[in-house]
RODRENMI-888606 format. One record per residue: residue number from 0; residue in one letter; y, z, x of N, C-alpha, C in turn. Coordinates in Angstrom, 2 decimals. Layout:
! residues N
NUM,a,Y,Z,X,Y,Z,X,Y,Z,X
...
***
This chain:
! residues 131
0,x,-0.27,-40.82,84.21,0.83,-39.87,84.24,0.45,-38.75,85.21
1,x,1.32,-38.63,86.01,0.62,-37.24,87.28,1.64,-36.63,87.34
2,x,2.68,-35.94,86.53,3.51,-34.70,85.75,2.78,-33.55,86.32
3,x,3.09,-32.79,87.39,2.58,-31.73,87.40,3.93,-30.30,87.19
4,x,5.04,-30.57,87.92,6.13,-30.16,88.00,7.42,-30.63,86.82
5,x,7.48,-29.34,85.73,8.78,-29.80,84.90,10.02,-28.89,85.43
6,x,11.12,-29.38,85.36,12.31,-28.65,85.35,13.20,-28.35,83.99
7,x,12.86,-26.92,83.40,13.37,-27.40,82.47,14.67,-26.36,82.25
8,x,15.73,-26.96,81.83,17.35,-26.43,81.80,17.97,-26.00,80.43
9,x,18.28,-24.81,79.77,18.79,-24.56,78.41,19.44,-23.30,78.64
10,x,20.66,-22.58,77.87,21.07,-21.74,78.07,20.54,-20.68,77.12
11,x,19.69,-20.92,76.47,19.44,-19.96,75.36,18.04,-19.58,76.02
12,x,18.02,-18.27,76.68,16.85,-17.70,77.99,15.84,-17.29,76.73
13,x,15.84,-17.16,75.45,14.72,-16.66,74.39,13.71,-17.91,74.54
14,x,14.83,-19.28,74.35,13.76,-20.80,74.00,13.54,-21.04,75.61
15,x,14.18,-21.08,76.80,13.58,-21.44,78.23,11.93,-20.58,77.82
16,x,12.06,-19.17,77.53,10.70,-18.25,77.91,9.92,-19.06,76.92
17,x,10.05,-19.05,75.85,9.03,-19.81,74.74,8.79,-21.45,75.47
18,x,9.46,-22.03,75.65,9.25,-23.21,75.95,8.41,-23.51,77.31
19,x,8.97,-22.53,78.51,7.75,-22.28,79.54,6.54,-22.10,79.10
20,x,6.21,-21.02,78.49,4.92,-20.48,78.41,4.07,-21.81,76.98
21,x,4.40,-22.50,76.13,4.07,-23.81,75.69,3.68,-24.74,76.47
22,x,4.71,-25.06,78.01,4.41,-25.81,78.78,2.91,-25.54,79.82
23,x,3.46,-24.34,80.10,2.43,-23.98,81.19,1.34,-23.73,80.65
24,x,0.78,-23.40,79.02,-0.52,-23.75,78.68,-1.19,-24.80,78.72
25,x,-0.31,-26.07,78.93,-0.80,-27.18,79.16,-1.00,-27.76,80.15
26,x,-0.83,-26.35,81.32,-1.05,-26.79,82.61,-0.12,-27.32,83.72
27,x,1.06,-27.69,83.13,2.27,-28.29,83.91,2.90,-26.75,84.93
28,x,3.62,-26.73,85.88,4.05,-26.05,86.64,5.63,-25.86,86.18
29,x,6.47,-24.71,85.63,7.74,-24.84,84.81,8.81,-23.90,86.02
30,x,9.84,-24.64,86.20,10.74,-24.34,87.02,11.94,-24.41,85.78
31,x,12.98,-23.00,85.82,13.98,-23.18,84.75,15.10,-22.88,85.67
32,x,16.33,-22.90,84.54,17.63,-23.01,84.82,18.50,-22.78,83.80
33,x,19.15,-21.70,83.53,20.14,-21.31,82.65,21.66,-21.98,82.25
34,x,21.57,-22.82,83.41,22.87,-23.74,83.35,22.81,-25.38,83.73
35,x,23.42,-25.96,83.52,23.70,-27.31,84.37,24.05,-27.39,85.85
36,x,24.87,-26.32,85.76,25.11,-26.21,87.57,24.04,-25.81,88.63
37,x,23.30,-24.74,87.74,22.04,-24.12,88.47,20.77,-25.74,88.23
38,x,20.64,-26.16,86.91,19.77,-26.91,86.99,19.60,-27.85,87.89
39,x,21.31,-28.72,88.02,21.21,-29.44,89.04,20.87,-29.13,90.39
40,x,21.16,-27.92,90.71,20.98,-27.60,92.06,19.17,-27.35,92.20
41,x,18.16,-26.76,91.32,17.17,-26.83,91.23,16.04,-28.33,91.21
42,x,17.06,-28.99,90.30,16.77,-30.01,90.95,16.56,-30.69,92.01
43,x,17.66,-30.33,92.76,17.65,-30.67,94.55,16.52,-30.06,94.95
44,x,16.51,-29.06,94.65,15.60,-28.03,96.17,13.66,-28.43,95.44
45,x,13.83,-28.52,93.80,12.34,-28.62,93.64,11.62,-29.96,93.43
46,x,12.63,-30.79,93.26,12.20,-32.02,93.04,10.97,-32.23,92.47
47,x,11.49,-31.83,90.64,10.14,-32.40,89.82,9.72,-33.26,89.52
48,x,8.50,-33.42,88.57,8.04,-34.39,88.39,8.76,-34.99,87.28
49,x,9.41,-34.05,86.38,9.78,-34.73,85.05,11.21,-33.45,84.80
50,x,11.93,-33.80,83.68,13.29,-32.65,83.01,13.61,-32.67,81.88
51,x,13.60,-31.63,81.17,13.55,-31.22,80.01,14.98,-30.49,80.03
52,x,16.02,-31.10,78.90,18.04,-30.96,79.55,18.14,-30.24,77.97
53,x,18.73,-29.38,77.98,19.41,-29.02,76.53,20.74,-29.57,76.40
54,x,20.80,-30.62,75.66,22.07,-31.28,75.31,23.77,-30.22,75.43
55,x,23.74,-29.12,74.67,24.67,-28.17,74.64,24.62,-27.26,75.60
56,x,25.21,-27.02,76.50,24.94,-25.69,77.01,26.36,-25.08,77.64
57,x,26.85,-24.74,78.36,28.19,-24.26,78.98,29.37,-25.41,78.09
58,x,28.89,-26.42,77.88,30.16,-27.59,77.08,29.12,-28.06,76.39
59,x,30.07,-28.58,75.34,29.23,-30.03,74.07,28.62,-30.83,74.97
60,x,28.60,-31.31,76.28,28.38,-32.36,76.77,27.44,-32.30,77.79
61,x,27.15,-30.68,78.49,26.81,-30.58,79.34,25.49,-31.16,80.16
62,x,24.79,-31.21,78.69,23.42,-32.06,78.94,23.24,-33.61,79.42
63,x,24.28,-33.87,78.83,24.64,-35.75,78.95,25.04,-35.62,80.55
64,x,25.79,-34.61,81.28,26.76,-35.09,82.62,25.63,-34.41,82.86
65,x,25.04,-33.72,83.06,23.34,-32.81,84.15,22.75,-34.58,84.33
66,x,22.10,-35.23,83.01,21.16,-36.29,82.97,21.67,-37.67,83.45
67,x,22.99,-37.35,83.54,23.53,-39.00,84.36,23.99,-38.16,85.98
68,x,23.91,-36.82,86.34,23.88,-36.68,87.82,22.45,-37.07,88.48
69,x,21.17,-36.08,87.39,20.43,-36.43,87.80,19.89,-38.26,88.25
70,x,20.00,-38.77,86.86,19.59,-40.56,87.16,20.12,-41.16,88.14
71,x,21.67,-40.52,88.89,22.17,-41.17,89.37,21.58,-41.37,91.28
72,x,20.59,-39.95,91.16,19.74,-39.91,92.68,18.45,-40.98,92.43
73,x,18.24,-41.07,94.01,16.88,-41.61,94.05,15.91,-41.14,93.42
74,x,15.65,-39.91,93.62,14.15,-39.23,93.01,14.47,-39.42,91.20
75,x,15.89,-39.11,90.76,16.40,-38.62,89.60,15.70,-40.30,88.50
76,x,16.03,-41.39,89.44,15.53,-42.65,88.96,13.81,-42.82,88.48
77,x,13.32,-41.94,89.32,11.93,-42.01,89.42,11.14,-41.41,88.26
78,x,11.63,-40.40,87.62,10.74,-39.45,86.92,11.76,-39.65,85.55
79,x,11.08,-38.72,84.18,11.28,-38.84,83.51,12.61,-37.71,82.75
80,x,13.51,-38.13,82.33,14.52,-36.98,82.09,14.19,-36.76,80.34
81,x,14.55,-36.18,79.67,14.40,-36.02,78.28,15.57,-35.05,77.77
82,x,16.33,-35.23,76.98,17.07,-34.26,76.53,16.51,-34.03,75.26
83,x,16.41,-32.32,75.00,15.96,-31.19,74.10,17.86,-31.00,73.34
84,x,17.72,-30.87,71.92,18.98,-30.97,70.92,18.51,-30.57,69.98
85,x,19.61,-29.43,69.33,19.35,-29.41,67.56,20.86,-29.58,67.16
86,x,21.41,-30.39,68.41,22.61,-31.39,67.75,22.82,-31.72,66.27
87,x,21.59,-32.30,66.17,20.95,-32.96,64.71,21.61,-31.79,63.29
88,x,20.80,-30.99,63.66,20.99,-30.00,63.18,22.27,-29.05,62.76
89,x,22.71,-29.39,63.92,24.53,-28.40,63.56,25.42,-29.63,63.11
90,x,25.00,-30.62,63.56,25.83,-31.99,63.49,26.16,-32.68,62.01
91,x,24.51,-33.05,61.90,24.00,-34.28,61.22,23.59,-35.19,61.46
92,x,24.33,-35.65,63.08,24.67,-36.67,63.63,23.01,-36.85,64.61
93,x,22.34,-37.83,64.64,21.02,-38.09,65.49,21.46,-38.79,66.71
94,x,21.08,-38.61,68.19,21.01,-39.44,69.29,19.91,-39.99,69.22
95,x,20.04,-41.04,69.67,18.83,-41.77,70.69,19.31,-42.27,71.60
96,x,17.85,-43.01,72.34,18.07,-43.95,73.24,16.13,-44.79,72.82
97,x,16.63,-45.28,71.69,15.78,-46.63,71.64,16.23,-47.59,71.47
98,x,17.77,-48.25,71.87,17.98,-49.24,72.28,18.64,-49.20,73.71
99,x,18.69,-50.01,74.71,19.14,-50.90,75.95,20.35,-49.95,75.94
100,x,21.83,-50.42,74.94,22.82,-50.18,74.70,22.90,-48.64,75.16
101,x,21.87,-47.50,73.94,21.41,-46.32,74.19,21.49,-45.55,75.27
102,x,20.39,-46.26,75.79,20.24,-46.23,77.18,20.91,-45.98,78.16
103,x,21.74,-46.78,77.77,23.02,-47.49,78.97,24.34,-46.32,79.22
104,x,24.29,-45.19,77.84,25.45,-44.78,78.21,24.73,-42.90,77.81
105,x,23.56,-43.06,77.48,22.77,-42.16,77.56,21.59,-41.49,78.51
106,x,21.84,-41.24,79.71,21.40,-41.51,81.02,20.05,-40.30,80.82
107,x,19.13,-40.73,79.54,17.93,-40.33,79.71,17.25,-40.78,79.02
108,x,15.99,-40.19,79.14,14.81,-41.56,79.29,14.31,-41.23,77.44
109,x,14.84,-40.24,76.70,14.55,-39.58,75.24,15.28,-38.71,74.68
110,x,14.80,-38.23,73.40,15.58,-37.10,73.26,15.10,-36.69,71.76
111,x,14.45,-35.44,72.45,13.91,-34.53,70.93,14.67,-33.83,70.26
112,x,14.04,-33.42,68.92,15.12,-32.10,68.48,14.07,-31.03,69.06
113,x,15.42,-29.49,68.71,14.06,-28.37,68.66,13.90,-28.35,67.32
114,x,12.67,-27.38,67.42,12.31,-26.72,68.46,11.21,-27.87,68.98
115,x,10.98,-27.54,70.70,10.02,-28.34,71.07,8.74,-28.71,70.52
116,x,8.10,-29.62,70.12,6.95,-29.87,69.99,6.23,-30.46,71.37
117,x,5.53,-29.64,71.90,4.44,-30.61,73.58,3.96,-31.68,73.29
118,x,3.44,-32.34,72.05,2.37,-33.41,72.23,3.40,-34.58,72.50
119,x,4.64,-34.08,71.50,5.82,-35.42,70.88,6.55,-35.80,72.97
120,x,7.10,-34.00,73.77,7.33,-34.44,74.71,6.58,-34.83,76.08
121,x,5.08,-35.08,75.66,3.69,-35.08,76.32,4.00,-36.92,76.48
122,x,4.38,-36.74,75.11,4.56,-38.95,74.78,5.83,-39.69,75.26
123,x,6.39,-38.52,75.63,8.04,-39.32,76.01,7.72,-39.11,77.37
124,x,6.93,-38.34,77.94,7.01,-38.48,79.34,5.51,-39.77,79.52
125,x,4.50,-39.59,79.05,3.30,-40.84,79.22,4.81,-42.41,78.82
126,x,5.35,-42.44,77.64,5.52,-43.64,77.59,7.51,-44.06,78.94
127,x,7.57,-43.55,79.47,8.30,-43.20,80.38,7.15,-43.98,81.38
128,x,5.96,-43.56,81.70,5.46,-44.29,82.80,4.72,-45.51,82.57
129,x,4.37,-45.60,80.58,3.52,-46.87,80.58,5.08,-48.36,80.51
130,x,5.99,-47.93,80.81,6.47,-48.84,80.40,6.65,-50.04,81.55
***
């Protein structure tokens, strides 16, 4: 895994700062984004190694249309996307993508609840490359 660069996108700027400074103790390099529009565009210009999407942010959806613009580039194919949710939570309702199907209409590579745990999104990005 050679993750040096995360991008990570949420509108709630309290959990981006907490969630940077988690990341960057572990050494990763953290590029943020308060929106989907900004993220995507950060995306362009920094081209990370990996993305960390908050499912909700400006719309219910916003996280899902950021993670199928991103997949839909070359680089976006390459690295690992993950969407961050406490969907779960306001919902009830759980996403995944551990099946094919999942997958298929869920254009990222995981998807945690918060609050973040590093080791759990340490493993979604390693098993992202052992696969």
């Amino acid at each position: 895994m050679n993750i040096k660069k995360i991008l990570l996108v949420d509108d709630d700027f309290d959990l981006i700062e907490q969630n940077k400074l988690i990341l960057e103790s572990k050494g990763f390099e953290v590029v943020t984004a308060e929106s989907a529009e900004k993220g995507f565009r950060l995306f362009e210009k920094e081209l990370p190694d990996a993305c960390v999407v908050d499912l909700i942010m400006e719309h219910h959806d916003s996280g899902f249309i950021l993670c199928y613009k991103i997949k839909k580039t070359a680089h976006g194919k390459k690295i690992p996307v993950i969407i961050l949710t406490s969907a779960a939570y306001e919902t009830g309702y759980k996403f995944s993508t551990s099946t094919e199907e999942e997958k298929s209409w869920i254009k990222s590579d995981g998807i945690l609840n918060k609050p973040i745990v590093v080791e759990e999104l340490i493993s979604k990005f390693e098993s992202f490359y052992n696969k």
